[in-house]
MDAnalysis code that builds the backbone (N, CA, C; Angstrom):
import MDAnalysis as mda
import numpy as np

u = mda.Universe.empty(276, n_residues=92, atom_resindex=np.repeat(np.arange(92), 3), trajectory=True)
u.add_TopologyAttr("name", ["N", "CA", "C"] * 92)
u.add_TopologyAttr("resid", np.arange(1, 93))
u.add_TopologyAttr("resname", ["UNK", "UNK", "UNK", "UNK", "UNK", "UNK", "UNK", "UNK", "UNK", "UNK", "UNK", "UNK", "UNK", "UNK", "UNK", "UNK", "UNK", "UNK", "UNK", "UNK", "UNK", "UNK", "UNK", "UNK", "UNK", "UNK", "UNK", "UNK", "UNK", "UNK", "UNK", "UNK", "UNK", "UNK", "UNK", "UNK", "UNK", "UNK", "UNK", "UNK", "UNK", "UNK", "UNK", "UNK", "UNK", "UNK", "UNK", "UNK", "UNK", "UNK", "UNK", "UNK", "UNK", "UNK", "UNK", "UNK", "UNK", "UNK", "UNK", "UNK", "UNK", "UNK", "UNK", "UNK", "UNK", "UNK", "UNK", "UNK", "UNK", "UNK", "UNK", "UNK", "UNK", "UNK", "UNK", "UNK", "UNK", "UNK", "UNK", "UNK", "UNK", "UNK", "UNK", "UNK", "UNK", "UNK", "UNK", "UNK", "UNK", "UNK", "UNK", "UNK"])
u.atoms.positions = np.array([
    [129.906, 51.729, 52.780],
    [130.738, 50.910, 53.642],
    [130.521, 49.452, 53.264],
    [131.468, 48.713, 53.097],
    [131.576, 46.984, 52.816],
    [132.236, 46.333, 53.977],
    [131.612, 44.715, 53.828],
    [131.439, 44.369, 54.844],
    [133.089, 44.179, 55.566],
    [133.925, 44.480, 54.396],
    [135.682, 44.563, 54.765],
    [135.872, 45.940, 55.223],
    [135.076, 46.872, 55.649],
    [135.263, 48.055, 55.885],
    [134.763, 48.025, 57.470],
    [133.964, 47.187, 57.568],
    [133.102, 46.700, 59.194],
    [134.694, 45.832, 59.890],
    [134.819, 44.711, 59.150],
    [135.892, 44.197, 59.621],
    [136.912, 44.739, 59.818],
    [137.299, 45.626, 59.085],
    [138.655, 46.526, 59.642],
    [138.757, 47.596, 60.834],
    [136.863, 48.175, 60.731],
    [136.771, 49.185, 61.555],
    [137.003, 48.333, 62.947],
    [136.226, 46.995, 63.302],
    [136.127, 46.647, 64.326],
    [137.738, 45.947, 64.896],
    [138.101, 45.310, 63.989],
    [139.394, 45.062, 64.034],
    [140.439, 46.624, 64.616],
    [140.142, 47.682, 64.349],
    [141.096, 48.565, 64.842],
    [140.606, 48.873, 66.378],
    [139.266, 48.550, 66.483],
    [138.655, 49.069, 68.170],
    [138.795, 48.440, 68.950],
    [138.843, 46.844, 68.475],
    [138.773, 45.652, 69.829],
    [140.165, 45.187, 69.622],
    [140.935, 45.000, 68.739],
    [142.130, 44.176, 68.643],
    [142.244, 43.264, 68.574],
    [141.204, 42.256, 68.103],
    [141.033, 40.637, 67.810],
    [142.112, 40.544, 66.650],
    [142.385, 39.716, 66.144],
    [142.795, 39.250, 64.651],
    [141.927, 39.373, 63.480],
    [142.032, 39.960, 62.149],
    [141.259, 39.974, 61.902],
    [140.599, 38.885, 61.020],
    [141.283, 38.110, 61.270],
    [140.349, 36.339, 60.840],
    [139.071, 36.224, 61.887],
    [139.283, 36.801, 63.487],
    [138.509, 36.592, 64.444],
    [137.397, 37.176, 64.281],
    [137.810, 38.337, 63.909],
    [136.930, 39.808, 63.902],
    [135.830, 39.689, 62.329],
    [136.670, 38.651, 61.217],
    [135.866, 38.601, 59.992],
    [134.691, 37.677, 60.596],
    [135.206, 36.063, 60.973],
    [134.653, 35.573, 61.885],
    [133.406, 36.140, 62.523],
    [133.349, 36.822, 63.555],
    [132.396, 37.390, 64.125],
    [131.601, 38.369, 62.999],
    [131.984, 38.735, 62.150],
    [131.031, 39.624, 61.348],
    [130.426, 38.639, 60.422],
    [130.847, 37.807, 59.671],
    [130.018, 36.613, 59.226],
    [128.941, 36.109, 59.920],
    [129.436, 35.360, 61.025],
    [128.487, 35.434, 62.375],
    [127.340, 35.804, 62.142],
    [127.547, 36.927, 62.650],
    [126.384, 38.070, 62.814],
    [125.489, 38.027, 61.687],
    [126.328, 38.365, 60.435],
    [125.061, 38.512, 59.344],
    [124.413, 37.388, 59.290],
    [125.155, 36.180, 59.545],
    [124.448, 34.972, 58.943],
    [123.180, 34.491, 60.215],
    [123.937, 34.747, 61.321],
    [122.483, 34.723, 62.099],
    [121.090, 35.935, 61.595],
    [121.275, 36.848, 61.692],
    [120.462, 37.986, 60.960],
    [119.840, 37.676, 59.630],
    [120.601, 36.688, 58.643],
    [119.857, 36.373, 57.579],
    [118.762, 35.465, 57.931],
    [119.138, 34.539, 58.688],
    [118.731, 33.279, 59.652],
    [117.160, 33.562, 59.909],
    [117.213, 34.693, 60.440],
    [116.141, 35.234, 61.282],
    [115.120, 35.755, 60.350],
    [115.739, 36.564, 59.544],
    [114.729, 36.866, 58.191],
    [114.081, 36.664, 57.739],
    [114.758, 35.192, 57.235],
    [114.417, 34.161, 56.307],
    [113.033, 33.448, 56.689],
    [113.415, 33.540, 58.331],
    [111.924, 32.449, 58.947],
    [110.777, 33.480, 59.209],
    [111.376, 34.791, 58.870],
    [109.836, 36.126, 59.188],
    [110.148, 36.650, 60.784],
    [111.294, 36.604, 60.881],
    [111.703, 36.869, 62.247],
    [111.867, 38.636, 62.429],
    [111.012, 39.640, 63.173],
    [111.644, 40.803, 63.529],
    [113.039, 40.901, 63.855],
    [114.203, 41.343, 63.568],
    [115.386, 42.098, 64.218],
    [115.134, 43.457, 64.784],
    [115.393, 43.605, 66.200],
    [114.821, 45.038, 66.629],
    [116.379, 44.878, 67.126],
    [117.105, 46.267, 66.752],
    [118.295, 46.465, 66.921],
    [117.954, 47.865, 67.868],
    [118.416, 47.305, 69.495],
    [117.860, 48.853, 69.904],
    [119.087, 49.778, 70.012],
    [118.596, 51.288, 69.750],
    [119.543, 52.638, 68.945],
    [119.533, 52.794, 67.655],
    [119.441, 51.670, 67.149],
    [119.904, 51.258, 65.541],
    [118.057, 51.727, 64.720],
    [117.832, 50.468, 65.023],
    [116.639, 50.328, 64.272],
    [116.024, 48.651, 64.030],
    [114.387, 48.818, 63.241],
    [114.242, 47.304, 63.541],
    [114.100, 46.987, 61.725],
    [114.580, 45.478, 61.279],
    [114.501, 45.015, 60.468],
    [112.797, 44.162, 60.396],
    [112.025, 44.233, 59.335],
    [110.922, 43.340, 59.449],
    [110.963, 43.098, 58.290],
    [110.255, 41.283, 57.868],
    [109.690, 40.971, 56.794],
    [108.841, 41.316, 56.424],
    [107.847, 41.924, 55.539],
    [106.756, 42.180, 55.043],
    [106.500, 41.328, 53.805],
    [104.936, 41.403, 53.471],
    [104.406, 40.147, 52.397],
    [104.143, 41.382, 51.080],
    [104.272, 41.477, 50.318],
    [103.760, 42.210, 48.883],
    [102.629, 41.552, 48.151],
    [101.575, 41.742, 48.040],
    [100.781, 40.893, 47.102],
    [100.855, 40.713, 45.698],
    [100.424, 40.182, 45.030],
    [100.693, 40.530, 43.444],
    [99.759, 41.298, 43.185],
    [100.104, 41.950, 41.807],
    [99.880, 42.660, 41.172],
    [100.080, 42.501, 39.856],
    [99.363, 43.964, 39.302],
    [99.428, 43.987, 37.819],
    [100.856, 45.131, 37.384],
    [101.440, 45.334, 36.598],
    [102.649, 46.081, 36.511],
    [102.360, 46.201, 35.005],
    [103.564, 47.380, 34.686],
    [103.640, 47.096, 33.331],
    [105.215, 47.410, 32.909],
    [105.467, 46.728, 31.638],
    [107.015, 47.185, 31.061],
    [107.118, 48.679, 30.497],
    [108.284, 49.313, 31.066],
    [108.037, 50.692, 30.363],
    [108.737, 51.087, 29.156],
    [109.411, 50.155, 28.988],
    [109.786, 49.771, 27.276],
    [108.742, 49.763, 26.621],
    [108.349, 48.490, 26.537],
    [106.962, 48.199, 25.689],
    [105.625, 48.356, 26.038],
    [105.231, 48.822, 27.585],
    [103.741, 49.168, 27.551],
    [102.918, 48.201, 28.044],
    [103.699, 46.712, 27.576],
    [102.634, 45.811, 28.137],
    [102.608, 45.708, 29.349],
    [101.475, 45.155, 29.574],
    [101.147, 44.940, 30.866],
    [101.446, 43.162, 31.491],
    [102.107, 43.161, 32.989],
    [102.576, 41.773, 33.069],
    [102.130, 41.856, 34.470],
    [101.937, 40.528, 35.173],
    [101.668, 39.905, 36.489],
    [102.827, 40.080, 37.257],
    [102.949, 40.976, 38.342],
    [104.354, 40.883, 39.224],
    [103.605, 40.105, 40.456],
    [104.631, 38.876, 40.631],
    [103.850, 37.656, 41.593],
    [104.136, 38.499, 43.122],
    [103.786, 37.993, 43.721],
    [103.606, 38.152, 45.116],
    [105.039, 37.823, 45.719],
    [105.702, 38.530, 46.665],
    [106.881, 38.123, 47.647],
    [107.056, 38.557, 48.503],
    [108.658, 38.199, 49.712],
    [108.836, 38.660, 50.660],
    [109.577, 40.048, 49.984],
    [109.494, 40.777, 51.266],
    [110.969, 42.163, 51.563],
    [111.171, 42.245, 52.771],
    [111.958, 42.422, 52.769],
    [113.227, 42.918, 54.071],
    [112.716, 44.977, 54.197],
    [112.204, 45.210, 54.790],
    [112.251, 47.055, 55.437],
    [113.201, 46.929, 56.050],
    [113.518, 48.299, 56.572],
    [114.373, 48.995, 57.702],
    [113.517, 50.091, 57.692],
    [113.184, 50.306, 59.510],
    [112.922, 51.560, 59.802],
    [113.941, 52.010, 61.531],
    [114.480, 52.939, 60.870],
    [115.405, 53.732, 61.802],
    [114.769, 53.807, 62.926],
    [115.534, 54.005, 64.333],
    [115.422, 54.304, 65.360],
    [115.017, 55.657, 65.755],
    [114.599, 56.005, 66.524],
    [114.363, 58.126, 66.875],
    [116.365, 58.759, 67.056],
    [116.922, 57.103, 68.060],
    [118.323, 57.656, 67.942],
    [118.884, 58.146, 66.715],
    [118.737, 56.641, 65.993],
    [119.588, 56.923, 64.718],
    [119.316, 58.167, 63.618],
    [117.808, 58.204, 63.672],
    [117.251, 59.551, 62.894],
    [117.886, 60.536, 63.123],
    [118.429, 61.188, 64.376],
    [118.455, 62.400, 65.252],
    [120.093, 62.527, 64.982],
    [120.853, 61.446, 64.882],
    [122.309, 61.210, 64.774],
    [122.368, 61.416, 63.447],
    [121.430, 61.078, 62.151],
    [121.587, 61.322, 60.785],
    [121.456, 62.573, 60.475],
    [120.385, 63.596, 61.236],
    [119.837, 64.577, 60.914],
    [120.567, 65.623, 61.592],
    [121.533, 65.373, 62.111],
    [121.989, 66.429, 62.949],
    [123.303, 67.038, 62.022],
    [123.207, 68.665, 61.707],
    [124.063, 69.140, 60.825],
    [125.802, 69.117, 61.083],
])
């Protein structure tokens, strides 16, 4: 699903325009990136919660060539599902 696939879906349920409705989905992500960015939890309840986590560095290697290289330290973005959303995925 793309984020013109969100906008259309919501656009057919609420009946905004969908300049309004893109609008509000921009919105949204961009607050949500917002939040990220500063190490902010998103707990989406039903859904699930978004968290930053830290990775340390490490040693890695290329699997082309074998050598071995320094992978530096960074952020990530997880997702871990809700019990709802699990139960709604898992259900045949």
């Amino acid at each position: 699903m793309t984020k013109a696939d969100i906008v259309n879906a919501l656009y057919e349920k609420i009946g905004l325009s969908k300049k309004e409705t893109s609008h509000i989905v921009e919105v949204v992500l961009e607050t949500l990136k917002e939040n990220l960015e500063k190490g902010h939890k998103i707990k989406l309840a039903g859904f699930g919660n978004f968290v930053v986590r830290q990775k340390v560095a490490r040693k890695g290697r290329n699997p082309k060539t074998g050598e071995e290289i320094e992978i530096s330290r960074r952020r990530v973005v997880t997702f871990r599902p809700s019990q709802i959303l699990r139960k709604a995925v898992n259900q045949p």
